[in-house]
TIBA-181585 format. One record per atom (N, C-alpha, C): residue number from 1; residue in one letter; x, y, z. Coordinates in steps of 0.2 Angstrom, whole numbers, plus 5000, padded with zeros to 4 digits. Example, Ala and Ser with C-alpha at 12.3 -4.5 7.8 and 13.67 -1.06 7.14 Angstrom:
2
REC     k   r     xx     yy     zz
REC     1   A   5066   4972   5039
REC     1   A   5062   4978   5039
REC     1   A   5066   4984   5039
REC     2   S   5064   4989   5035
REC     2   S   5068   4995   5036
REC     2   S   5064   5000   5039
***
This chain:
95
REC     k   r     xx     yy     zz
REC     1   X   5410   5490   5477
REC     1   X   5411   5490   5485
REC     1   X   5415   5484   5486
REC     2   X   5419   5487   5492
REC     2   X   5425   5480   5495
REC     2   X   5422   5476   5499
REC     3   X   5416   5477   5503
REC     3   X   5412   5476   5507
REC     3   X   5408   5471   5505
REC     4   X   5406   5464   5507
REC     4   X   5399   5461   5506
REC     4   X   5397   5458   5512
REC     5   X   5392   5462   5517
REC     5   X   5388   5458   5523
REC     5   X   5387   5452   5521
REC     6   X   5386   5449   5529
REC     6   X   5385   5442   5527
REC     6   X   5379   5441   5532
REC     7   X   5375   5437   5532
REC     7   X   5370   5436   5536
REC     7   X   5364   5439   5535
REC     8   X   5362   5442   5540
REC     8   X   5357   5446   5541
REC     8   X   5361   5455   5541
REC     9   X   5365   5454   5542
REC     9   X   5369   5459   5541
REC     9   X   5366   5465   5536
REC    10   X   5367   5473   5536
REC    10   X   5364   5478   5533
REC    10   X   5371   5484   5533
REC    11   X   5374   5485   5526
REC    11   X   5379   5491   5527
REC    11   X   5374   5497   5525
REC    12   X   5375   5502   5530
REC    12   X   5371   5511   5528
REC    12   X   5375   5516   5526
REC    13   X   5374   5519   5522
REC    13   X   5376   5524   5522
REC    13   X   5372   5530   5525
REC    14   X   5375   5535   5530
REC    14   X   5370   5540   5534
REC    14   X   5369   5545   5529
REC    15   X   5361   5550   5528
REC    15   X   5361   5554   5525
REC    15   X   5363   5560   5529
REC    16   X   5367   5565   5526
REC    16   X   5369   5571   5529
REC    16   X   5362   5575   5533
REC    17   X   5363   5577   5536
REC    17   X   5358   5581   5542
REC    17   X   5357   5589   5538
REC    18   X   5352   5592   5541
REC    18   X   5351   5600   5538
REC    18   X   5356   5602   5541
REC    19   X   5358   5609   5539
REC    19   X   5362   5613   5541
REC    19   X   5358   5619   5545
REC    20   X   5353   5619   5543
REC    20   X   5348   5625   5546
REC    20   X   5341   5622   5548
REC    21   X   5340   5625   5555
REC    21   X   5334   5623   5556
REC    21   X   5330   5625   5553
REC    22   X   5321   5623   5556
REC    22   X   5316   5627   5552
REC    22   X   5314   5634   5553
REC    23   X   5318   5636   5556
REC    23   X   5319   5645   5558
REC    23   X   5322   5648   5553
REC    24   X   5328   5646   5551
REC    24   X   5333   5646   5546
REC    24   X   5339   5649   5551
REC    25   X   5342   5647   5557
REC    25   X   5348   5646   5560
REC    25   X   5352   5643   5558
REC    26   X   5358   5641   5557
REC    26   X   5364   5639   5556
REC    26   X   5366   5634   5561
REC    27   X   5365   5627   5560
REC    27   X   5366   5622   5565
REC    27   X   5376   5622   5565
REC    28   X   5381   5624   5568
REC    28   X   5389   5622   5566
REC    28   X   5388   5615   5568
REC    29   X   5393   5612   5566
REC    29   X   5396   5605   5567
REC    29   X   5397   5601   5572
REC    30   X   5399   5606   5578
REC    30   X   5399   5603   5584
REC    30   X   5393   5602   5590
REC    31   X   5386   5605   5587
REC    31   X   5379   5603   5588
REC    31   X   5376   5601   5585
REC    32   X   5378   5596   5579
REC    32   X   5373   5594   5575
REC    32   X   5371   5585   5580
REC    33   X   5368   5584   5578
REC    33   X   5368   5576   5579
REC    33   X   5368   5571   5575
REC    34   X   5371   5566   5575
REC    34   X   5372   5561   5568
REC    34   X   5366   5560   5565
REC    35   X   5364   5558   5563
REC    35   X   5358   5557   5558
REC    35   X   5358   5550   5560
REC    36   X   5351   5548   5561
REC    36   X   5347   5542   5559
REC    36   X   5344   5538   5555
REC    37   X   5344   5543   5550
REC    37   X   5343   5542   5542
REC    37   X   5349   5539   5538
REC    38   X   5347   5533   5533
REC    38   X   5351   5533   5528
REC    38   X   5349   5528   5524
REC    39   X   5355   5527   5520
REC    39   X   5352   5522   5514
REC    39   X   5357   5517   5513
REC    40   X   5354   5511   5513
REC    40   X   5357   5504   5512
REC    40   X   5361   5503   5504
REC    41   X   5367   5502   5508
REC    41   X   5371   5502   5502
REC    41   X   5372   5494   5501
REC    42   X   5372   5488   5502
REC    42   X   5374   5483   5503
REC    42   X   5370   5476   5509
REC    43   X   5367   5472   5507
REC    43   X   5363   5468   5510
REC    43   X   5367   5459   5511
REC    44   X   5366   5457   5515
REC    44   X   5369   5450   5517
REC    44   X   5362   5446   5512
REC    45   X   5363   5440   5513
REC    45   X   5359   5435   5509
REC    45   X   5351   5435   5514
REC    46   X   5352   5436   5520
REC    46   X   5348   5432   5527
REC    46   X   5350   5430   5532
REC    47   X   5345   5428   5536
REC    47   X   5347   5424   5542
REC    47   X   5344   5419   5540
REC    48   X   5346   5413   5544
REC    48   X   5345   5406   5543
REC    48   X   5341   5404   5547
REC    49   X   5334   5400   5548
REC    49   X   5330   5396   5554
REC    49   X   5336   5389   5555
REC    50   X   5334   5387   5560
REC    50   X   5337   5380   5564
REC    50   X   5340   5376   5560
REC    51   X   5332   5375   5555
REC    51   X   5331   5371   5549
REC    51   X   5338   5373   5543
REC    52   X   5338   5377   5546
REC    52   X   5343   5379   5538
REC    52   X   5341   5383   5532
REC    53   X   5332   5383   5531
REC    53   X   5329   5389   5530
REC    53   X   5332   5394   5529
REC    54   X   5333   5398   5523
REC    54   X   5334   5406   5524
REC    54   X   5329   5409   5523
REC    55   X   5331   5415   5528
REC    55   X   5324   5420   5531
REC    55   X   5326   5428   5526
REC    56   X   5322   5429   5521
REC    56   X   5322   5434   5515
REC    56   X   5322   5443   5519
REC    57   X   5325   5445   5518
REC    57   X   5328   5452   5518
REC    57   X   5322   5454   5518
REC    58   X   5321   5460   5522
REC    58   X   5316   5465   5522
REC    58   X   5319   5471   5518
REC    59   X   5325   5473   5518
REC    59   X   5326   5480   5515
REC    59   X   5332   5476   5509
REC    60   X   5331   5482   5505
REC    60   X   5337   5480   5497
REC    60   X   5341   5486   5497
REC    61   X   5347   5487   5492
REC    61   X   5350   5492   5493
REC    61   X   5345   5497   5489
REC    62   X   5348   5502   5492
REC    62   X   5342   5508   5490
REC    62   X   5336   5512   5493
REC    63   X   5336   5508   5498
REC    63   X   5332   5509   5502
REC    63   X   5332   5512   5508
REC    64   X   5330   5520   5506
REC    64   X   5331   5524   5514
REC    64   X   5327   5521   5520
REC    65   X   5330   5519   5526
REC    65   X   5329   5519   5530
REC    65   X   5331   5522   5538
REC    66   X   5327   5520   5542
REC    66   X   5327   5523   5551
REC    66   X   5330   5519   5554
REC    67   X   5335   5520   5559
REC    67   X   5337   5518   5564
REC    67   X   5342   5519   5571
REC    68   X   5342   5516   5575
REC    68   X   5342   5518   5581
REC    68   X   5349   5524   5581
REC    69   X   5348   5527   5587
REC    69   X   5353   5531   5584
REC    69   X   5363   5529   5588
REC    70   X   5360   5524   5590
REC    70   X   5367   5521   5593
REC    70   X   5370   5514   5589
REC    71   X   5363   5512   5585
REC    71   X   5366   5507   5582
REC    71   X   5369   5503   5577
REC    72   X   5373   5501   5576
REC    72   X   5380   5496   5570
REC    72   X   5385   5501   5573
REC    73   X   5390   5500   5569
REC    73   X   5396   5499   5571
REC    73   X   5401   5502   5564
REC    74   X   5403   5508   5565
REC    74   X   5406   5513   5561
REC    74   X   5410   5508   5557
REC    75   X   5412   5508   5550
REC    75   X   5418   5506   5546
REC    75   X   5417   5509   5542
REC    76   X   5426   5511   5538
REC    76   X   5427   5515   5532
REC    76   X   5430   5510   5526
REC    77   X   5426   5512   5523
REC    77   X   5426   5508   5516
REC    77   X   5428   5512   5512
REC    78   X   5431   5511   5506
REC    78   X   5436   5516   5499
REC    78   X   5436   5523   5502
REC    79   X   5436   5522   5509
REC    79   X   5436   5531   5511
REC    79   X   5429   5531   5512
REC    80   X   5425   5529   5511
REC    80   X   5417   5532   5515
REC    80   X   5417   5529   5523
REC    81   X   5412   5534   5525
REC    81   X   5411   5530   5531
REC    81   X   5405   5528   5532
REC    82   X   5403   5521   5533
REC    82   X   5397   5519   5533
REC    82   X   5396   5514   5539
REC    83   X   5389   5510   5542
REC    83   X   5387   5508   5546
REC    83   X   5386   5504   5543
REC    84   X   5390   5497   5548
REC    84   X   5387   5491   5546
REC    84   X   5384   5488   5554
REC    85   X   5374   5485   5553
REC    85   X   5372   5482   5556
REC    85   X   5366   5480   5556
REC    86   X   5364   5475   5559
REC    86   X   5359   5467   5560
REC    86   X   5353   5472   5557
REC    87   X   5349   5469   5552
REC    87   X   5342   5469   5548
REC    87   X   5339   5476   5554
REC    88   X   5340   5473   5560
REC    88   X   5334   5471   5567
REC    88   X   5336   5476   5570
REC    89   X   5341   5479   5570
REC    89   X   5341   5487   5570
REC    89   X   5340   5492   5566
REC    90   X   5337   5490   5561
REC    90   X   5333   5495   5557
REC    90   X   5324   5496   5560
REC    91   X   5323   5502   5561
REC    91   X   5317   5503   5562
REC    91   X   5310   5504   5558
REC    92   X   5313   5506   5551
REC    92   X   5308   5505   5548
REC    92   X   5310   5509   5541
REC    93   X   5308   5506   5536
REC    93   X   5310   5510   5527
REC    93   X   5305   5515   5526
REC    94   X   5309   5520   5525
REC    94   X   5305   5527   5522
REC    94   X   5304   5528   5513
REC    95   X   5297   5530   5515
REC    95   X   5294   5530   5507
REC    95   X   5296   5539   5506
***
């Protein structure tokens, strides 16, 4: 990876979305919606307290996680396209 967050910073990769609902319809491409789901490819060190303190990651790479559906900030790395954003837009890691 060419990429290395800094901060508190978090890059995701989105997981692909179904293709078919639970009925077994055919969602096409131009109704699906981006997925909120994904997995963390790439973690920053922290955030820093006042002090100079570093404040320890809650998520590691590997880690599927939830998140807003509007938030980080598209970038293409070796050709993937991935989400890079703050820890604090993550909603929560799925087991």
């Amino acid at each position: 990876m060419a990429l290395k967050p800094l901060h508190d910073r978090v890059l995701v990769r989105r997981v692909e979305s179904e293709e078919k609902t639970a009925g077994g319809l055919i969602i096409p491409d131009s109704a699906k919606e981006k997925p909120a789901e994904g997995v963390v490819v790439a973690c920053g060190e922290g955030a820093r307290k006042d002090s100079g303190e570093l404040i320890a990651m809650a998520v590691k790479e590997g880690d599927k996680v939830l998140f807003g559906k509007w938030s980080g900030t598209e970038v293409t790395v070796d050709g993937q396209e991935l989400l890079m954003m703050k820890e604090s837009d993550i909603m929560g890691i799925l087991s």
